[in-house]
N, C-alpha and C positions, 0 to 999 in steps of 0.2 A: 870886306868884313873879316874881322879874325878868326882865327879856327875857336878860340876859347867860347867867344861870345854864341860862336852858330853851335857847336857842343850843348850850351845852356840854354841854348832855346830847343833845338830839339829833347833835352829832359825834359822841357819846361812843356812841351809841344805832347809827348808823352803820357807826363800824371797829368794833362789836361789843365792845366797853368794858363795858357797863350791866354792873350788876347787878341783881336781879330786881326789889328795892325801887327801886332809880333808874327802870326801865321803868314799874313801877307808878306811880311818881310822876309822870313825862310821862304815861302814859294819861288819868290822873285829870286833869291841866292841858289837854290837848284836849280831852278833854271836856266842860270847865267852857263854859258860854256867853259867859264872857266875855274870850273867848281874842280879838285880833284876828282879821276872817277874813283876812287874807292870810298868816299861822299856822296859818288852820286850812283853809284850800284847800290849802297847800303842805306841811303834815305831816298833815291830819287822818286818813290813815288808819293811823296808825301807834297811833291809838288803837283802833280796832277789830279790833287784832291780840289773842289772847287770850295773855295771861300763859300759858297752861297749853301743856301740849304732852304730847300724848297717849304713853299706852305702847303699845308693840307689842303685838299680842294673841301667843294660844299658838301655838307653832309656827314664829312669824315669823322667830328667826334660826337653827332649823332649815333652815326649807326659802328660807333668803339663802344659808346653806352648800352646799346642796345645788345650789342655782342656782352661787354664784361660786367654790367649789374643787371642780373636776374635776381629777381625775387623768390626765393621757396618758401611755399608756407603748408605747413605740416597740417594734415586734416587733424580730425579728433580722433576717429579709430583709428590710426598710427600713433599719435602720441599716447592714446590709453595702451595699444598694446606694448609698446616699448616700456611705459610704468608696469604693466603686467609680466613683463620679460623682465626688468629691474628683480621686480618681488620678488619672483621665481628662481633667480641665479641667488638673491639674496639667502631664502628660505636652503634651499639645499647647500647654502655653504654653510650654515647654522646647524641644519641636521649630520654634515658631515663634521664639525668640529664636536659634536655632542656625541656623535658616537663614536669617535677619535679617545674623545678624554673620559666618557662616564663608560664604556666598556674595553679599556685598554685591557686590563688584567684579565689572569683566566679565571674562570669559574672554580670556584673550590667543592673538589671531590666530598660527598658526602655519602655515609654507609644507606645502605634502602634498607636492609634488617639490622633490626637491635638484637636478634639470639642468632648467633652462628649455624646452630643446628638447621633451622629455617633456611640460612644462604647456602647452605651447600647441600638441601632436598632440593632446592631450586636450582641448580648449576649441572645436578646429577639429572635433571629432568631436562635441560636443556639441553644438556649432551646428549642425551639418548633420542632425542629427538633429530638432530643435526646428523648423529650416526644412524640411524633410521633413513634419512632423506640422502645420506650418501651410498648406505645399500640399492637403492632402490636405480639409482644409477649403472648398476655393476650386473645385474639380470641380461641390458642389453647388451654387455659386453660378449653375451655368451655364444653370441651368431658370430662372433669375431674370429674367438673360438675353434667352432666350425668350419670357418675359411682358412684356418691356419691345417686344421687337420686334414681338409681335404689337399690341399698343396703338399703337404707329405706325402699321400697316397698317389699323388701325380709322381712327386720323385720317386718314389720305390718304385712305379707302371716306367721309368724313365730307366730306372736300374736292369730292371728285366730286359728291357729291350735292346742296353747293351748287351749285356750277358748273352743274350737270341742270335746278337748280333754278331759277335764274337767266335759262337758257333759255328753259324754259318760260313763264317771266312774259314773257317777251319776245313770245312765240308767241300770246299770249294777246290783244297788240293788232292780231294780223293775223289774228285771230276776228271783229274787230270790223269788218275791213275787206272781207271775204270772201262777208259772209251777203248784198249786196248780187247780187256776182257768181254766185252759185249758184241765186237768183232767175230770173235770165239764162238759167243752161243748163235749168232745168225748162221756161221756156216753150214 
């Protein structure tokens, strides 16, 4: 057979072309031994494919139906609640496009007093009430205070003690000069 001809049947063998006699005829050509082997490394196993192709035994597109058509059928409380779940997704995306477009802008500032005189009794009253309630704050501070003052009187009691101390070191070399003299008065 020629190389051209066995070429075209393996495309043809490929996008699934053949017919059964064409198949058989390439099986038979790999086969042969005297196929080149780079023919027959690159297609030979399309010779050990068998022509045949088995049937299904009993039962088999029985129980394919019974695997792949299942029937579902939706109760009634399911489908009414999925229409209630509908509504619902519906209703708030209608409440959110409505408060999207009918309150986008802001509020326009408007005066509360027509006499000026009235807005700022009013403003002086609410101040002194806000400064009232932030005195009232400052009373506890005063133990605070107290701990600050007592910690100075620690460092002064801290001060003296060097000062005592300092003394003392001092005192310390008229020890040294003394133990002669007291020799003196025992004798």
């Amino acid at each position: 057979m020629e190389q051209e001809k066995i070429r075209e049947l393996i495309n043809k063998y490929f996008e699934g072309e053949t017919t059964a006699e064409e198949e058989q005829l390439l099986r038979e050509y790999l086969n042969d031994p005297s196929v080149p082997d780079q023919l027959r490394r690159k297609f030979g196993y399309i010779a050990s494919f068998s022509g045949k192709v088995p049937e299904p035994s009993e039962g088999f597109y029985e129980r394919l139906e019974s695997v792949t058509h299942t029937q579902v059928t939706m109760r009634p409380a399911r489908r009414a609640l999925r229409h209630l779940a509908t509504a619902a997704a519906v209703a708030v995306i209608v409440a959110g496009l409505w408060m999207i477009f009918f309150h986008q802008g802001s509020p326009v500032a408007r005066d509360t007093y027509d006499d000026p005189v009235i807005a700022m009794a009013e403003v002086k009253s609410i101040l002194l009430t806000v400064s009232g309630k932030m005195n009232s704050g400052v009373e506890q501070l005063g133990q605070v205070s107290t701990i600050t003052e007592q910690r100075e009187e620690l460092e002064g009691l801290g001060r003296i003690s060097d000062i005592v101390a300092d003394n003392l070191s001092r005192l310390r070399y008229l020890h040294e000069i003394e133990p002669g003299h007291k020799e003196n008065n025992t004798d």
